[in-house]
C-alpha positions as CSV (number, residue, x, y, z in Angstrom):
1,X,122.3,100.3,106.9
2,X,124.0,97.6,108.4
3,X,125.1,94.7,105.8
4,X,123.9,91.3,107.0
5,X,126.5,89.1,107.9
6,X,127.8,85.8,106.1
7,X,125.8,83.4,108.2
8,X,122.8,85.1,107.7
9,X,123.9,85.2,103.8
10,X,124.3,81.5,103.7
11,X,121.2,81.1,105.4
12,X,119.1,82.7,103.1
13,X,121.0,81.3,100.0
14,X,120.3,77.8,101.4
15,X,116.6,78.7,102.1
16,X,115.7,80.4,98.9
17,X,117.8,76.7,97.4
18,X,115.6,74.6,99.8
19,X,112.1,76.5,99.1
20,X,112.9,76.2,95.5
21,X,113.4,72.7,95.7
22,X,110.7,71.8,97.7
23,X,108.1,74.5,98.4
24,X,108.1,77.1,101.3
25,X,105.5,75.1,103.4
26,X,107.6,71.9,103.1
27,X,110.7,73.3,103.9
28,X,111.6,73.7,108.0
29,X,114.0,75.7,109.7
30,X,115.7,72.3,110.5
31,X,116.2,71.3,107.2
32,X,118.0,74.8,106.7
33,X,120.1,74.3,109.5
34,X,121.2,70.7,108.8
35,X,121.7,71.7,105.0
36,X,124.0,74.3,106.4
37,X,125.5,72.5,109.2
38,X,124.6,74.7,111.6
39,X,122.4,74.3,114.6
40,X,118.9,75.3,114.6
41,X,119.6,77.8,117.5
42,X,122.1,79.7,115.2
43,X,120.0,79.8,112.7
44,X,117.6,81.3,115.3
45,X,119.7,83.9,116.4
46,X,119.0,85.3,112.7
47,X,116.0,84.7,111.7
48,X,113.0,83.7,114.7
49,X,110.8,82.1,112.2
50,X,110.2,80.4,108.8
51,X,108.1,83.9,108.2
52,X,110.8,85.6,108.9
53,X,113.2,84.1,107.0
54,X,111.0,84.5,103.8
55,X,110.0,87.9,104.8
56,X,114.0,88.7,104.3
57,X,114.4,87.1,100.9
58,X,111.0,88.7,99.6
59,X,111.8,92.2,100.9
60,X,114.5,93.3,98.6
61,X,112.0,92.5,95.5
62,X,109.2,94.4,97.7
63,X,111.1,97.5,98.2
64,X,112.9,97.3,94.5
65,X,109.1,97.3,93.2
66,X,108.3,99.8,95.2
67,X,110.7,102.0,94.1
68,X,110.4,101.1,90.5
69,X,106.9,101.9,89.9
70,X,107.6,105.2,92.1
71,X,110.2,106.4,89.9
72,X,108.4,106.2,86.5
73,X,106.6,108.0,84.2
74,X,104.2,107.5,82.0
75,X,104.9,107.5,78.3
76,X,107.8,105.2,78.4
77,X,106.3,102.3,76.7
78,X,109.1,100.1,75.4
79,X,111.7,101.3,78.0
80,X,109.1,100.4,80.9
81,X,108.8,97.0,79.7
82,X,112.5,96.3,79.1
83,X,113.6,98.2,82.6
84,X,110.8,96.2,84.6
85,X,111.6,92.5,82.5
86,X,115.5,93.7,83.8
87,X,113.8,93.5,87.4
88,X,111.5,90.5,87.3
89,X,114.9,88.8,85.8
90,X,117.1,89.6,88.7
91,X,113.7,88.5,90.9
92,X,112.9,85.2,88.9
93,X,113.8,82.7,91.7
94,X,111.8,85.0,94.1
95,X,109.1,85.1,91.7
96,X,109.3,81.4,91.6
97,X,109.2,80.7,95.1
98,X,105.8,82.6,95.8
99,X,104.0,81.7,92.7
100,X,104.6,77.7,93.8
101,X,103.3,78.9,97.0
102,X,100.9,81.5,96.5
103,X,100.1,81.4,100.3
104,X,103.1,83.1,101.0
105,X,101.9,86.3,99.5
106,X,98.6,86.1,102.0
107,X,101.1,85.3,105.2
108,X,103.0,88.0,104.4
109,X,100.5,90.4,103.6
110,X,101.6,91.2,100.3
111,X,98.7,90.4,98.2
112,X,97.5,94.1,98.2
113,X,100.6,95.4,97.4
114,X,101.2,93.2,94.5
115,X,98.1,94.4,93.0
116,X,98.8,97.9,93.8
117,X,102.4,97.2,91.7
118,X,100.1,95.9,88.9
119,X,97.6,98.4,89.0
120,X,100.5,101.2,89.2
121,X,102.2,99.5,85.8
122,X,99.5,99.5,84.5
123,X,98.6,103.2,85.0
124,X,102.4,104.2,83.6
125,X,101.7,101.9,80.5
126,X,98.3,103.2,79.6
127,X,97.9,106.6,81.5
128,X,95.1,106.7,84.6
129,X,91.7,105.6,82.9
130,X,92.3,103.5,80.6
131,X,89.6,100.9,78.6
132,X,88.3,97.5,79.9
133,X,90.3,96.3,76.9
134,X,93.9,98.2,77.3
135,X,93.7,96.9,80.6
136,X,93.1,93.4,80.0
137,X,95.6,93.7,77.0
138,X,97.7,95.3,79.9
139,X,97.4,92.1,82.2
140,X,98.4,89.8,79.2
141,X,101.2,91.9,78.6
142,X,103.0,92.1,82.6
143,X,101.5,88.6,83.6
144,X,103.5,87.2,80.2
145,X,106.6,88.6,81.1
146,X,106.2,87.4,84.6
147,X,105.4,84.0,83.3
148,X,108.7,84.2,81.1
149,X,111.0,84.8,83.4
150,X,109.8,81.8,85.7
151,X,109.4,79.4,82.7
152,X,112.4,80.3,80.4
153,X,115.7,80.8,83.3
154,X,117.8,78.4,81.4
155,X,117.7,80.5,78.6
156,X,119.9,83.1,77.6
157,X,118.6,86.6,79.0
158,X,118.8,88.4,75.8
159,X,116.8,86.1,73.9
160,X,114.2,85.9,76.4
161,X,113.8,89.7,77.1
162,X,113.6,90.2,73.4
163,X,110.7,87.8,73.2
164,X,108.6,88.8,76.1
165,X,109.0,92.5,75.6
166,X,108.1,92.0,71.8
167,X,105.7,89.8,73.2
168,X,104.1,92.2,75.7
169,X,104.2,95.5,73.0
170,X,101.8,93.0,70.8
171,X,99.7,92.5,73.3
172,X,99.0,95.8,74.5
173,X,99.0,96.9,70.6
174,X,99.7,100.2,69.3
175,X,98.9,101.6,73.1
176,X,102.1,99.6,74.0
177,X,104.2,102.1,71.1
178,X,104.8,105.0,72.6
179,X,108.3,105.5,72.3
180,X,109.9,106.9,69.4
């Protein structure tokens, strides 16, 4: 795979920055460029649209989500929550970005897939039919950590994985205890 180059680095650096900042829909590919000091036909040349340009700073959390809900097994309880809180972390400006434009995830048509991340958590947390109540306990649980990591970055990342995982185990009860 090739490795993007340093413009196109910068350029996403200073959009991810600018969408944080302002919101995705508020931010043009003008501001980007000016921010940069770059023209906006160079920052054409590496990205043809605003969609674009989001599409590349969303993908790596897309295909790390992927992957991470692929590679589990069920059973893993405390470990699961930990490992995936470690993701979401790493992800929290990401995160940031679409939940203060939610519209993002319907441009992008990832709406489908994000429930299909939640839906396979949940599965690995509570096994394939679970109650109305583990899954609602379930929802608490991953939508709480999610929430944590976009409310509490300032924080040190020890202190807030210890409370959200803690956090999410409560909520799911003792379905949530499953490792030794």
């Amino acid at each position: 795979m090739a490795r993007p180059s340093d413009t196109k680095i910068r350029i996403q650096a200073t959009a991810r920055e600018l969408f944080l900042e302002q919101g995705v829909q508020n931010t043009s590919l003008k501001q980007i460029s000016d921010r940069l000091g770059i023209t906006k036909p160079a920052l054409y040349y590496h990205f043809s649209s605003r969609e674009e340009l989001v599409r590349s700073i969303l993908q790596p959390v897309v295909d790390e989500l992927e992957t991470f809900v692929g590679g589990r097994e069920s059973g893993e309880g405390r470990r699961l929550l930990e490992d995936y809180f470690e993701l979401i972390w790493r992800y929290r400006e990401e995160i940031t970005m679409v939940l203060h434009a939610p519209t993002v995830l319907a441009e992008l048509d990832l709406i489908d897939r994000m429930w299909q991340w939640r839906k396979g958590l949940t599965t690995l947390l509570l096994g394939p039919a679970p109650s109305d109540t583990a899954r609602i306990r379930a929802t608490v649980a991953l939508g709480g950590m999610s929430d944590c990591v976009v409310e509490h970055p300032d924080l040190p990342v020890g202190e807030v994985k210890a409370a959200a995982v803690e956090a999410a185990l409560a909520a799911l009860g003792p379905l949530g205890r499953t490792d030794p």
